[in-house]
C-alpha positions as a Markdown table, in Angstrom:
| # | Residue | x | y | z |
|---|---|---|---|---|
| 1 | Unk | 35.9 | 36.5 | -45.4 |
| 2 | Unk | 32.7 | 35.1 | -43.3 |
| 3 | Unk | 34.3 | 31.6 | -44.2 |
| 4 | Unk | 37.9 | 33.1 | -42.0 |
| 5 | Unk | 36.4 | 34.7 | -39.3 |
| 6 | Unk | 34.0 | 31.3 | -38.7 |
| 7 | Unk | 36.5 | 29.2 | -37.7 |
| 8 | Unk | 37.2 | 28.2 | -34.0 |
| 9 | Unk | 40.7 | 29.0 | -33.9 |
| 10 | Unk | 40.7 | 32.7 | -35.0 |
| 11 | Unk | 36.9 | 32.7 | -32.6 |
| 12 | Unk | 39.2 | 31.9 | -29.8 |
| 13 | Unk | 42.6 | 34.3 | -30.8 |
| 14 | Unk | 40.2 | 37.1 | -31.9 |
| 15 | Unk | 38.8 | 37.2 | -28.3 |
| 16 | Unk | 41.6 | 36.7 | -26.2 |
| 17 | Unk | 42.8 | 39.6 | -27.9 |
| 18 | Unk | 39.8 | 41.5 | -27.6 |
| 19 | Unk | 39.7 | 41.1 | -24.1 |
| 20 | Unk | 43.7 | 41.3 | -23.7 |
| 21 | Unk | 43.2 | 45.4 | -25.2 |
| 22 | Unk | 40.1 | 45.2 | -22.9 |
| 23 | Unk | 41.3 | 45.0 | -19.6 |
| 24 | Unk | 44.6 | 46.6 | -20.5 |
| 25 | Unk | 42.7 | 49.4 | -21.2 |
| 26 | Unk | 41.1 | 49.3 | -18.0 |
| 27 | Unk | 44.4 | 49.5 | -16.2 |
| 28 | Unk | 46.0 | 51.7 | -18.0 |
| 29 | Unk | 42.7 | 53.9 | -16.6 |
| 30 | Unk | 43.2 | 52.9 | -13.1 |
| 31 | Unk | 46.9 | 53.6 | -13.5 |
| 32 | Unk | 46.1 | 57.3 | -15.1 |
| 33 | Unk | 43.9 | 57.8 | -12.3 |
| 34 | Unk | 45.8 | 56.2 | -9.3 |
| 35 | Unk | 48.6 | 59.4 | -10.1 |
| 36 | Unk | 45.8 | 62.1 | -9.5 |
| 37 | Unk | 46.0 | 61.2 | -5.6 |
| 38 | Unk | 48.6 | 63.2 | -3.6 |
| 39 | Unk | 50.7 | 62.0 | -0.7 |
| 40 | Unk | 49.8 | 65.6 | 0.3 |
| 41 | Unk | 46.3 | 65.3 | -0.6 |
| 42 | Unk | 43.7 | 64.7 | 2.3 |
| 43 | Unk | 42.5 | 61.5 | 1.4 |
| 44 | Unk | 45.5 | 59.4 | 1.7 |
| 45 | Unk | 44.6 | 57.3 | 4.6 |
| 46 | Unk | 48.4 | 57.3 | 6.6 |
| 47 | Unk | 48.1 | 61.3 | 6.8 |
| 48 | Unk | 47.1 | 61.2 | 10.5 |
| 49 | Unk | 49.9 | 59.3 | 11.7 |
């Protein structure tokens, strides 16, 4: 098994796909988050206008 996970190609695929889940994790968040403002809400910056 330590012989499979030492070899450059599945190095290389194992952490693109690490950081692929990574960062798609991290939007996901931001998107999750991003739908708590409100148009209504007081800090959406175009309210004055």
């Amino acid at each position: 098994m330590k012989q499979f996970f030492a070899r450059p190609n599945v190095q290389y695929w194992s952490k693109f796909i690490g950081k692929t889940i990574f960062y798609f994790g991290i939007l996901l968040m931001l998107i999750y988050l991003y739908h708590y403002k409100n148009i209504d809400g007081g800090s959406f910056i175009y309210n004055e206008f």
